[in-house]
C-alpha positions in Angstrom: -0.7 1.7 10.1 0.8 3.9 12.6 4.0 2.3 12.5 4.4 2.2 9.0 3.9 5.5 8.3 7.0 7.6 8.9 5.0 10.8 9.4 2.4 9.2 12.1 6.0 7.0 13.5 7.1 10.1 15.1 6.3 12.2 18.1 6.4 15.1 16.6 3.9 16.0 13.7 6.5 18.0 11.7 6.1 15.7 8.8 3.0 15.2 8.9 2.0 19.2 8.9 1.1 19.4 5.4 -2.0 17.4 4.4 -0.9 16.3 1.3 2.6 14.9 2.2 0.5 12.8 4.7 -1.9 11.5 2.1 0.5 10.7 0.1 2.4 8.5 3.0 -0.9 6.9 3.9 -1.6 6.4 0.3 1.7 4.6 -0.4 0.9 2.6 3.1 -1.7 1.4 1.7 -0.9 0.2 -1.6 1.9 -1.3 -0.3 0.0 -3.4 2.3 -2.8 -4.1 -0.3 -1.1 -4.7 -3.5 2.8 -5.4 -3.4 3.1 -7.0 0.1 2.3 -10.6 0.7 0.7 -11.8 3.9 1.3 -15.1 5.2 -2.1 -15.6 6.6 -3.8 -15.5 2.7 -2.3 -18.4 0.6 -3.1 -19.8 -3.1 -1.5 -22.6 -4.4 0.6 -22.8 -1.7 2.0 -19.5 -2.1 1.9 -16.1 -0.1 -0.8 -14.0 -1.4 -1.5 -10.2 -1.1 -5.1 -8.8 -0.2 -5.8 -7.5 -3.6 -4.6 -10.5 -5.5 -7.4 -13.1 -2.6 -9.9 -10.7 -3.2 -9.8 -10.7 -7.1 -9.2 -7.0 -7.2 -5.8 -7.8 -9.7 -4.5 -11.1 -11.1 -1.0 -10.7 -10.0 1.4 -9.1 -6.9 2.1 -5.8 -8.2 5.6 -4.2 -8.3 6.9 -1.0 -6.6 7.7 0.2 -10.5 4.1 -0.6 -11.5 2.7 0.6 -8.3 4.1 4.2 -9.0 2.8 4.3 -12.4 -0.5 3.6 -12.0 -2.5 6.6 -12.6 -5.8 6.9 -10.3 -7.4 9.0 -13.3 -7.6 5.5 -14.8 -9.2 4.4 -11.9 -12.7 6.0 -12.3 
């Protein structure tokens, strides 16, 4: 995780001094990785799989577009 997220990437925690534009970098990290990116290692069907989608957690691999509109209000 610490690669992938430009504010942690960096030597310097200038970035990263605000809370919230950190959360919001780890946030996006992490939807990424667990929703729009597919991992080699988790296959169906033959075919590159994300986390979320092996788990059950969502019946498709989301897009960036849909990814950004999701609203965690809806989420509970």
């Amino acid at each position: 995780m610490r690669q992938s997220v430009a504010a942690l990437t960096h030597r310097t925690w200038a970035t990263a001094q605000i809370a919230t534009g950190l959360h919001r970098q780890v946030v996006w990290w992490r939807g990424y990785y667990h929703f729009l990116r597919p991992h080699l290692g988790l296959r169906r069907q033959a075919k590159a799989c994300t986390p979320a989608l092996a788990a059950g957690l969502t019946t498709h691999r989301w897009t960036p577009v849909e990814f950004l509109g999701y609203s965690y209000a809806q989420a509970g």
